[in-house]
N, C-alpha and C positions, 0 to 999 in steps of 0.2 A: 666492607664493600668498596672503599676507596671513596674520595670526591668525585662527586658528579659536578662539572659544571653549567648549571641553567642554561638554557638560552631562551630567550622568551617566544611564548607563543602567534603573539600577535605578529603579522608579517612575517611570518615562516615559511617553508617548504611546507612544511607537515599541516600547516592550518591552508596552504591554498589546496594542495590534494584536497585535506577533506572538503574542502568548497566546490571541487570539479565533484567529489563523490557524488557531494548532494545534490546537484544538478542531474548525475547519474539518474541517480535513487528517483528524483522528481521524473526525468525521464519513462524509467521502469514504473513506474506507478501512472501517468497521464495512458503508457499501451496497455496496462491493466484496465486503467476504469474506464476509459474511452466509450467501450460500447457500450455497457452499461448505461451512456443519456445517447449516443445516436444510435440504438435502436429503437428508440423513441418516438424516433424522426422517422427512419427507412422503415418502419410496416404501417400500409394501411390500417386506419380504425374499420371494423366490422361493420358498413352502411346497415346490414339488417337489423342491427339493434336501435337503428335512431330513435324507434319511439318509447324502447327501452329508456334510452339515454336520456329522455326527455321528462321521461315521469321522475327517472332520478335525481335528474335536474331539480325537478317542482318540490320533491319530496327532500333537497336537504338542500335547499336556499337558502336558509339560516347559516350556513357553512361555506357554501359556495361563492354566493353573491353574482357577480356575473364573469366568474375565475373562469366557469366551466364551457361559456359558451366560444371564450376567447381560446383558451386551449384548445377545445375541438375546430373551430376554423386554422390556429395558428398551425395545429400538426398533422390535419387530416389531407391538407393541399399539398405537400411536397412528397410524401410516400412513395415508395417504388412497388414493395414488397408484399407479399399475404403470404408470409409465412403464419404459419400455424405457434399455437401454444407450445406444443415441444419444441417445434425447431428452435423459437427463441431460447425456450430454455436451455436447450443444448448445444448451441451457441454463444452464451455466457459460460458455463461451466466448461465448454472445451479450453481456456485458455488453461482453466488448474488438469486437467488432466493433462497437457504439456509440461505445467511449470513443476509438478511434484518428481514428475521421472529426472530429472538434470537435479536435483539437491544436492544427491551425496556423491552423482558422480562432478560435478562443481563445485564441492568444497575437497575432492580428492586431484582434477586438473590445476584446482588455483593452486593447492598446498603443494604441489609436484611441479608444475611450471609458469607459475605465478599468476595472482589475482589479476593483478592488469592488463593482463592478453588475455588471460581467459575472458574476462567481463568487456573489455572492449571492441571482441570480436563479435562475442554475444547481441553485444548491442547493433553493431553492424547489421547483422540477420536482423535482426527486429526494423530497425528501421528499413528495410527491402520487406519486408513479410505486409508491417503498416500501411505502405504505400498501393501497396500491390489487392490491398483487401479492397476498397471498392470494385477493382475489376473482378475479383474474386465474388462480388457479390452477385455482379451483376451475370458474371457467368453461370455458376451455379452455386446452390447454397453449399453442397458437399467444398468446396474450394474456400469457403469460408469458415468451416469448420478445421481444415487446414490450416488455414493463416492462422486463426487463433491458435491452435496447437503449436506450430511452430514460434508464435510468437512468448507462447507461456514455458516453452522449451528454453529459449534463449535469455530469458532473461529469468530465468528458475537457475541458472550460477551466478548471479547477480549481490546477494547477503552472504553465502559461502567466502563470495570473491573476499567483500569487503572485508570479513574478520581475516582472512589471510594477510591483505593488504595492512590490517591495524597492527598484526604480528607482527611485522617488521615498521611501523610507521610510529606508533602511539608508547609513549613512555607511561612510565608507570601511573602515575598523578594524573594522567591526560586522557587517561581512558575516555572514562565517562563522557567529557567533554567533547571529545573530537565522535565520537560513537552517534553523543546525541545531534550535535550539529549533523553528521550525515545521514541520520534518520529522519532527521525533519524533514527531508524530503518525502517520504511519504505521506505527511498531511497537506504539505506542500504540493504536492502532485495534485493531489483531490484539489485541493482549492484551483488552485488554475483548468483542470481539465471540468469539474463541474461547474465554477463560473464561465466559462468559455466555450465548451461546446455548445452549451443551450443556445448562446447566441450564435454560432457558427449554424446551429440548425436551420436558424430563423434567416441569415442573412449570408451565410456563408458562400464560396464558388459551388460549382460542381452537383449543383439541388440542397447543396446545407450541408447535413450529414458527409460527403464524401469528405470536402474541405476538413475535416477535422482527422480523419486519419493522414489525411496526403502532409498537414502540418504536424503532424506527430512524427512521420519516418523521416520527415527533411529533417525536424530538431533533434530524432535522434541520431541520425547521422552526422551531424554537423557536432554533436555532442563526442561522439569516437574519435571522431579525427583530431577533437582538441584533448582527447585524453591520451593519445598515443601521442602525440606531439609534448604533452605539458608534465608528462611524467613517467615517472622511473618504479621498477618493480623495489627497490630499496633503499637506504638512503647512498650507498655507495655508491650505487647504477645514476645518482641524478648530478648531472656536471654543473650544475650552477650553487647548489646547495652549499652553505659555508661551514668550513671545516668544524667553528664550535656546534653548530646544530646537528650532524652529523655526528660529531661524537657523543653531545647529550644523549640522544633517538639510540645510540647503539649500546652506548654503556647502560643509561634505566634499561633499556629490554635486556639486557645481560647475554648479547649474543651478534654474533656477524652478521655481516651480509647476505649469506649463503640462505638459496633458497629448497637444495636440494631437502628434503626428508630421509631417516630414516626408515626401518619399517613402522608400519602403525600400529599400535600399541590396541590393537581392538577387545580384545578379552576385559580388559584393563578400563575401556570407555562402557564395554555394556556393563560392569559390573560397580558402576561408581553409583553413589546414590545420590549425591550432589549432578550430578550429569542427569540423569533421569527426574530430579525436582526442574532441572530446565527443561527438557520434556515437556512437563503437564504444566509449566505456567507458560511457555508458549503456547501451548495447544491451545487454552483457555483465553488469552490474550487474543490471539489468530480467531478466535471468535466470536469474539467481540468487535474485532476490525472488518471482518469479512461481512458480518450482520450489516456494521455503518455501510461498506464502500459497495457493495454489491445490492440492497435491498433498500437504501436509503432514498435515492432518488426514486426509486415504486413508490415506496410509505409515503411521499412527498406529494405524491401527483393522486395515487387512487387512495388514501386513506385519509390525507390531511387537506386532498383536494388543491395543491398549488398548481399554477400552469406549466408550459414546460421553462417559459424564462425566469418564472419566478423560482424554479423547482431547480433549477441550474444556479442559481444563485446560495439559494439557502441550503441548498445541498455542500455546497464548500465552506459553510460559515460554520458549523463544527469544527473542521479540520482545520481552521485558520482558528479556531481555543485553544486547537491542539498544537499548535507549528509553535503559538507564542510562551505557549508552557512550555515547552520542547528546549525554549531556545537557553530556559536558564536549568531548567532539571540538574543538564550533567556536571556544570557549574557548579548547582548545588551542595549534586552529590561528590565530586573531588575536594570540594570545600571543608566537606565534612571529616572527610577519610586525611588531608594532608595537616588539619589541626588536631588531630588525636579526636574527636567528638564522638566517631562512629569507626568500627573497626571495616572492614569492604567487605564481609560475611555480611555485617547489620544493616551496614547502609544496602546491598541488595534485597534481601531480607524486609526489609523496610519500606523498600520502594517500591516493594515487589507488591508489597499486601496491601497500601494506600491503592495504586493502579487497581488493584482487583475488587476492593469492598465499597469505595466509593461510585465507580461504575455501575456497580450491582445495583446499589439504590438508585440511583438517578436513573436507568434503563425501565427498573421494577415501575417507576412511578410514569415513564412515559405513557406506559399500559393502562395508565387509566385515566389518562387526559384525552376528551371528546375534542372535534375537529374545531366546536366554538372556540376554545381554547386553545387551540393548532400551535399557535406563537410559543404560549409555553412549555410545548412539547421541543420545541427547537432550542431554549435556551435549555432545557432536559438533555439533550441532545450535546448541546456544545458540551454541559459542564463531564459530561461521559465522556468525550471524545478527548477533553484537557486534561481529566485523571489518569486516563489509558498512559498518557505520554511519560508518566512515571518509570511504566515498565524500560524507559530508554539509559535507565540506569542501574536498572534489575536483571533481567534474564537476556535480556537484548547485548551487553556486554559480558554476561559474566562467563561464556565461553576463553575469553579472553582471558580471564582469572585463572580458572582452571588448567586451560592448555595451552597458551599464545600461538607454540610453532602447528598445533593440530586445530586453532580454533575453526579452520574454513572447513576442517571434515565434521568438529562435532555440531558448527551449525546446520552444515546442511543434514545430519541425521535429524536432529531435532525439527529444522524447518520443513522438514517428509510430514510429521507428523502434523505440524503445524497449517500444513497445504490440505491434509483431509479435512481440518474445520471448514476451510473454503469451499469444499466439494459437496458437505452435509449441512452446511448453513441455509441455504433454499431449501432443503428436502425436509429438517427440523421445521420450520418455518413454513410449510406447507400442512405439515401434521398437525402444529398448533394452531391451523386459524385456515378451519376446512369448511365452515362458513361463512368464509368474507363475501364472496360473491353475493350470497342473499342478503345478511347484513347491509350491504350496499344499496340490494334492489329496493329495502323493505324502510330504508332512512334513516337505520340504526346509527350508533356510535360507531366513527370513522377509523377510530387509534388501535388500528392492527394490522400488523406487519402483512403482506400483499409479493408473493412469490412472481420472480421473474417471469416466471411458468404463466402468470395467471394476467402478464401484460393484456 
């Protein structure tokens, strides 16, 4: 193979990209979970049930304390909206019916004219779409069903882009690492958008709730124009970049700068079985995440009974177990593979099955911790959300093993699939827990999952 010679990673080109990714990634994840806590805020509570609300009150004080009466003042006063039980529903799930159509045609624009224009423009749209939803709200609710489509459109080439981008950026030994550093933006995201919107609710411009989109599309715009500014589709294309790092990045990938393709090898991708094992631990994974980030602040507020600032709060404190596992996983996992310990088959392999069986248990058992105990359903919670992060050196990179110059098509095939867990995560979740309502009225045990559907 010839000498390679090192150049370190610290103070790189290749380590500040991924440091813009992950701001990225953080970006794309706060106009995901966003409304998920401020529609929280923008629908009236249903006045005719107060003496409902009151007997429930009396009947699980044991759990409540005086959470419930503080909640109902702090979120009933700012409200705009009565929409209904579907429409909220259908207002959460319109952003994955956006975001799943763009997968495979965004890992086939990035791998054809590169991940960084495609994903920077993307973002563009989103932050115009962000800003634009509260007037969308306030207009009609059809216009808001819009905004979210379009924004789960634009930012569904978003993980495509990236593995394009790691194709020509990530040497070999650096995978993992540089993969997971820009994933962590996703538990990163959640942390900041559910500690922070809750209080934007409470005290924010614009009646609460508005302020939290209007600072979502400023930051991601402000975010595009420092990625079209701070970087290059390859290491050739970046003028500042020094000739030893440069040629490390191009010799470990064992290939130019060039970002043309040629045809795509598709026969060859549906027929791999290793390609199709990334399939179904995405899919799997995908929901398990979509459970946490979509259904977590409900579980929070009507099952475990938190207010909304408390419920903003600890709703991000999983995902900050998850950010600080995250930060050494890929670490880890390159560790393992550049001292001969684990071959990159095992160490996936490995990382793959810890993320999936320890979750399992820790999730099994939230199910049966009562609301008295609430607390330790959260640290249930964290230790699920800290395992997950394994997978950031499992199936999360191993397109990249497989195919480097094709990895932005075979993620976005795979993250198609990965995006129906998000679409059938509420609707599973409704089938298993089609008595909460009574449950509720009647004082039962609090610790069951509580569909968007059933705000």
């Amino acid at each position: 193979m010839g000498e390679i010679i090192q150049a370190p990673l610290f103070f790189s080109q290749r380590l500040y990209l991924a440091c813009l990714a992950f701001l990225g990634v953080l970006m794309v994840t706060v106009n995901r979970v966003n409304m998920s806590v401020a529609i929280l805020c923008m629908v009236r509570i249903d006045t005719t049930n107060s003496s409902l609300d009151t007997r429930m009150q009396n009947s699980t004080s044991s759990c409540r304390g005086d959470v419930i009466s503080a909640s109902t003042s702090q979120i009933s006063s700012r409200p705009e909206f009565d929409w209904d039980k579907q429409a909220r529903s259908q207002i959460l799930s319109m952003y994955f019916y956006g975001y799943i159509c763009t997968q495979l045609l965004g890992g086939w624009l990035a791998s054809r004219y590169g991940g960084i224009k495609v994903w920077g423009v993307s973002m563009l749209i989103c932050g115009v779409s962000a800003v634009l939803t509260p007037l969308c709200a306030r207009t009609h609710i059809y216009l808001v069903y819009a905004a979210r489509v379009v924004i789960g459109m634009s930012t569904g080439v978003t993980f495509p882009s990236i593995q394009a981008i790691l194709g020509h950026w990530a040497p070999e030994y650096e995978k993992s690492k540089l993969s997971a550093l820009i994933y962590t933006g996703l538990p990163f995201g959640s942390i900041v958008t559910f500690s922070i919107s809750g209080v934007l609710c409470k005290y924010g411009f614009d009646n609460g709730w508005g302020s939290i989109f209007y600072l979502s599309g400023l930051f991601t715009f402000i975010w595009a124009v420092a990625w079209f500014t701070l970087t290059a589709e390859t290491p050739a294309q970046l003028r500042w970049i020094s000739d030893r790092e440069r040629n490390f990045i191009e010799t470990s990938i064992g290939k130019s700068g060039a970002i043309q393709l040629g045809p795509i090898p598709w026969l060859s991708i549906l027929k791999s079985s290793p390609f199709w094992a990334i399939v179904v631990a995405h899919f799997f994974s995908a929901y398990v995440f979509y459970t946490l980030v979509i259904l977590l602040p409900t579980f929070l507020k009507e099952s475990l009974n938190f207010d909304i600032s408390q419920n903003g709060l600890l709703s991000s404190v999983p995902f900050l177990s998850e950010f600080v596992t995250s930060l050494f996983v890929g670490y880890l996992a390159d560790t393992f593979r550049i001292k001969g310990w684990m071959s990159t088959t095992m160490v996936r392999k490995t990382f793959q099955v810890f993320a999936f069986v320890a979750p399992a248990i820790s999730m099994a058992c939230v199910g049966q911790v009562t609301c008295e105990y609430r607390h330790l359903a959260v640290v249930l919670i964290c230790i699920t959300s800290a395992c997950t992060s394994f997978s950031k050196a499992g199936f999360l990179v191993n397109s990249l093993d497989l195919a480097p110059r094709y990895a932005g098509i075979l993620f976005g095939i795979h993250n198609t699939f990965a995006t129906v867990a998000g679409m059938i995560t509420p609707v599973i979740a409704g089938v298993l827990t089609p008595n909460v309502r009574e449950q509720q009225k009647n004082g039962a045990m609090c610790s069951t999952f509580v569909l968007p559907a059933q705000l």
